[in-house]
Residue, then its C-alpha position, 0 to 999 in steps of 0.5 A: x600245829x595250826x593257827x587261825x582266827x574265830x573272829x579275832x580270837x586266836x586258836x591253836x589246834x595241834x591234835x585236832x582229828x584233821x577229818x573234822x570239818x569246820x562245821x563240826x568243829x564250830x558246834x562240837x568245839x566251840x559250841x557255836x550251832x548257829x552254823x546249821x547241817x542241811x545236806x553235808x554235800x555243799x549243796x543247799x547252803x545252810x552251813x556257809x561260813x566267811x574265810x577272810x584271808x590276806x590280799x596285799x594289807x587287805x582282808x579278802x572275804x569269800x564264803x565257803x560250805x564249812x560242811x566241806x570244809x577240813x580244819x587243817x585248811x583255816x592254816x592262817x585264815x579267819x573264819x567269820x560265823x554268824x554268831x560273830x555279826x551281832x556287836x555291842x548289843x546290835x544285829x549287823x546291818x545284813x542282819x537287820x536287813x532280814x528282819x526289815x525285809x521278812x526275809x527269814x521264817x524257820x530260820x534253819x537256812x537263815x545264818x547261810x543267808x546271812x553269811x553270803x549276805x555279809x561276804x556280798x556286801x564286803x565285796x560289793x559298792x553297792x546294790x547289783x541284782x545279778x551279783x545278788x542272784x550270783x552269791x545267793x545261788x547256793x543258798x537254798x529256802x524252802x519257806x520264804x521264797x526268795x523276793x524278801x531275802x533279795x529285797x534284804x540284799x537291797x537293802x543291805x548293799x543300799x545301806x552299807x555301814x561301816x561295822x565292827x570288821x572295818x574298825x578292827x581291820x588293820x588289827x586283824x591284818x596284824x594278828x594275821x600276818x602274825x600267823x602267816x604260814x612260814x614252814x610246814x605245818x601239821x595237824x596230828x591226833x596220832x592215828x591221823x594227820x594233814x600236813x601242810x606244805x608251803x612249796x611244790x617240792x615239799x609236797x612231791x617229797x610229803x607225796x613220794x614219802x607217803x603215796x597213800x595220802x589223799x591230796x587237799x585242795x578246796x576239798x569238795x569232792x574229798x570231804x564227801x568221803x567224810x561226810x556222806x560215806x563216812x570214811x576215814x582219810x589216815x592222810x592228807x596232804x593240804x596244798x592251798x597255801x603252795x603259793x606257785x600251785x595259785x598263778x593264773x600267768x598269762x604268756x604268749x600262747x598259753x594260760x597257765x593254772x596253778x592246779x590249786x587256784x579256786x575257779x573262782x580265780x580262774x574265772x578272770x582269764x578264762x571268761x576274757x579269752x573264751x566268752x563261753x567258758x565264763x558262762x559256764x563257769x558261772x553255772x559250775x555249782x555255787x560260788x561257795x564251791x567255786x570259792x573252794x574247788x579248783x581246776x586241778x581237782x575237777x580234772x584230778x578226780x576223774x569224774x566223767x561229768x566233771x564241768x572243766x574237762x571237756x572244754x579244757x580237751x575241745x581247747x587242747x588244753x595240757x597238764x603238768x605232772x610231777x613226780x619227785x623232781x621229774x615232770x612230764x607235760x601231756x594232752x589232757x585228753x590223754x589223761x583219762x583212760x577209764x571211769x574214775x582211772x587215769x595214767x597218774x602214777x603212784x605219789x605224782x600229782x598235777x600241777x599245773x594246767x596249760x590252757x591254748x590262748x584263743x586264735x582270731x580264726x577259732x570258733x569255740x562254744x560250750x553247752x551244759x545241760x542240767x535239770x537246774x540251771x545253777x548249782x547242778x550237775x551235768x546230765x550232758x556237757x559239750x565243747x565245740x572248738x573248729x575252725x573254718x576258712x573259706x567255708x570249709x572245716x579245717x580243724x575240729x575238736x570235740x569233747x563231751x562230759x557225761x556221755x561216756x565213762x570218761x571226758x572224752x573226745x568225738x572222734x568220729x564227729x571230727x571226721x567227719x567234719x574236717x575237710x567238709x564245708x560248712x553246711x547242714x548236710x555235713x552237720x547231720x553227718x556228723x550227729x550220726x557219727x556221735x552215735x559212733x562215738x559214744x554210746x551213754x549210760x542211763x541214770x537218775x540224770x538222763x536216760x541214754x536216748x536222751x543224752x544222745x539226742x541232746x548231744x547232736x542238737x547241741x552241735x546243730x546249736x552250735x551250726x546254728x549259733x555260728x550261722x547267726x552270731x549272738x547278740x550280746x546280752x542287753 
């Protein structure tokens, strides 16, 4: 059995087909269609929905795609739809803003709107355009274009109001922690289940008890199976509510991740001790998908242009794996062997990430190449970690995405630096040594040539960027 709040009315779901999403859930279940299916890959926006969730005595607002969002995951949470904003005969004051600003005009992609409209204002003290342009990233219009809808984000964050979510917010924070997970629960309807730990060793014995299951987290990448492949996932094991798999602990040397914090909540620690890696986490798909997808499952599913693993390899970045009771701790770059195949065993899971605290003689940059600037794909990622004393390399690590099978490192690069001092001619050495490292793929993306040539300019870049520092942003 799960429970979880529509607003603040209370469902129980006990026989629930746990591979039904909220999308589904919300216009099959409970007849809300306001909530619209655009692309059903968390993609263009239309089905964002909020998910308030409990933060001390407080309810934190976040938006989520609810086309990839599993049920068995509102365990405990409130889910906020559009058709929930209008009280007592009157348009919420993001509403309004809309119809002020002619910022709808089909109107399919408007509740999306609407929704990181509400969640940007709950989180913000008032009009900021680069936190606009952030929550509005992944939501996407093709009448309107985009000045009304942030001439209504003006307006909306200008004009705040207290609403019907400010009245009744120490009520809701009673219903919910009223239902506050205290024991595992599970989602059942005989031929499937989702079963929902509260602790790491509940989910190694789930795990090791049922290796055919497939691991939920923020579920971005899994729900496509559902959504786009139309597969049927028997088993699934949800681990957002394993609190100790959350952290994000700084220590002495290193930074620990919880495998299942959203990057969301990694952006904090990550972008303080590595500038770069804040940026482009910033580029890292929407913030819907970043409120939801987390570090241990862009490392887990093995992509070869997954964003997080070639900088957290460049970083010499570890992970922890467990199986059962045993755990082994290894160099990240080692946990990739070939496409989509890792040295994971049967029922072993990550569980944690191990991130090297920045050195004062470290120079670290991170270059992401895409068609779009926000909410894409890589066609090339690069991460460049060295260090250089006295003019000459010391120590190198290199690490591409989308040049090969697999993240991987540019060994032959790294030679060719270390040992060398620091001028162009050794650069150009090191470009044609790429050619040895990695030999890529054409797709839709890129062709082969082009990921290679993009590959060495990005290290000539990165020369160039140290040669003369940036200047921060103005």
């Amino acid at each position: 059995m799960i429970q979880f709040l529509v607003n603040r009315e209370l469902r129980t779901e006990r026989d629930l087909d746990p591979n039904v999403t909220v999308l589904n859930y919300l216009r099959e279940h409970l007849a809300k269609p306001g909530t619209k299916e655009g692309c059903a890959s968390g993609d263009c926006g239309a089905c964002t929905v909020v998910v308030g969730e409990l933060q001390g005595d407080r309810i934190r607002y976040r938006t989520l795609n609810s086309c990839l969002t599993f049920v068995s995951s509102l365990h405990g949470k409130q889910l906020i739809t559009v058709e929930d904003l209008k009280h007592k005969g009157q348009l919420h004051s993001v509403q309004q803003a809309m119809v002020d600003c002619h910022g709808s005009q089909c109107g399919f992609c408007t509740p999306g709107f609407v929704m990181s409209l509400f969640a940007l204002q709950k989180n913000s003290d008032g009009y900021d355009k680069a936190q606009t342009l952030e929550a509005l990233a992944g939501n996407l219009c093709r009448c309107t274009g985009y000045r009304p809808i942030i001439d209504a984000a003006e307006q909306a964050c200008c004009q705040k109001q207290p609403d019907q979510f400010d009245a009744f917010e120490a009520q809701t924070v009673a219903q919910l922690q009223a239902i506050a997970p205290r024991e595992t629960a599970e989602l059942n309807s005989g031929d499937k289940r989702c079963l929902v730990p509260l602790t790491v060793a509940d989910l190694a014995d789930f795990y090791t008890a049922n290796p055919q299951a497939r691991l939920l987290a923020g579920g971005t990448d899994l729900a496509l199976e559902v959504t786009q492949f139309h597969r049927e996932l028997p088993v699934m094991i949800y681990v957002g509510h394993i609190d100790a798999m959350k952290r994000v602990e700084i220590g002495p040397d290193f930074i620990e991740i919880g495998a299942a914090t959203a990057l969301s909540d990694c952006y904090d620690a990550l972008a303080r001790e590595y500038p770069d890696f804040g940026e482009l986490l910033h580029r890292f798909a929407s913030l819907q998908i970043r409120n939801q997808g987390t570090l241990g499952g862009n490392i887990g599913n093995a992509s070869p242009i997954g964003d997080a693993p070639p900088l957290l390899i460049a970083l010499g970045a570890r992970i922890v794996l467990r199986k059962g009771n045993q755990t082994r701790t290894l160099p990240l770059d080692e946990y990739f062997l070939d496409y989509k195949v890792t040295v994971r065993q049967e029922a072993e899971f990550i569980e944690k990430i191990l991130v090297p605290r920045a050195r004062t003689n470290q120079a670290f940059r991170a270059y992401k190449v895409s068609k779009r600037l926000d909410d894409d794909i890589s066609a090339v990622c690069a991460a460049f970690n060295l260090v250089i004393e006295d003019g000459v390399v010391r120590e190198a690590r290199i690490a591409f995405g989308g040049m090969a099978g697999i993240p991987k490192r540019a060994a032959a690069c790294e030679a060719a630096l270390v040992g060398a001092a620091w001028y162009p001619g050794v650069i150009e050495r090191a470009c044609e040594a790429l050619a040895q490292d990695f030999i890529p793929l054409t797709d839709f993306r890129a062709s082969k040539e082009y990921r290679l040539l993009a590959a060495q300019n990005l290290l000539r870049k990165f020369f160039l960027e140290l040669q003369a520092p940036r200047s921060k942003p103005g």
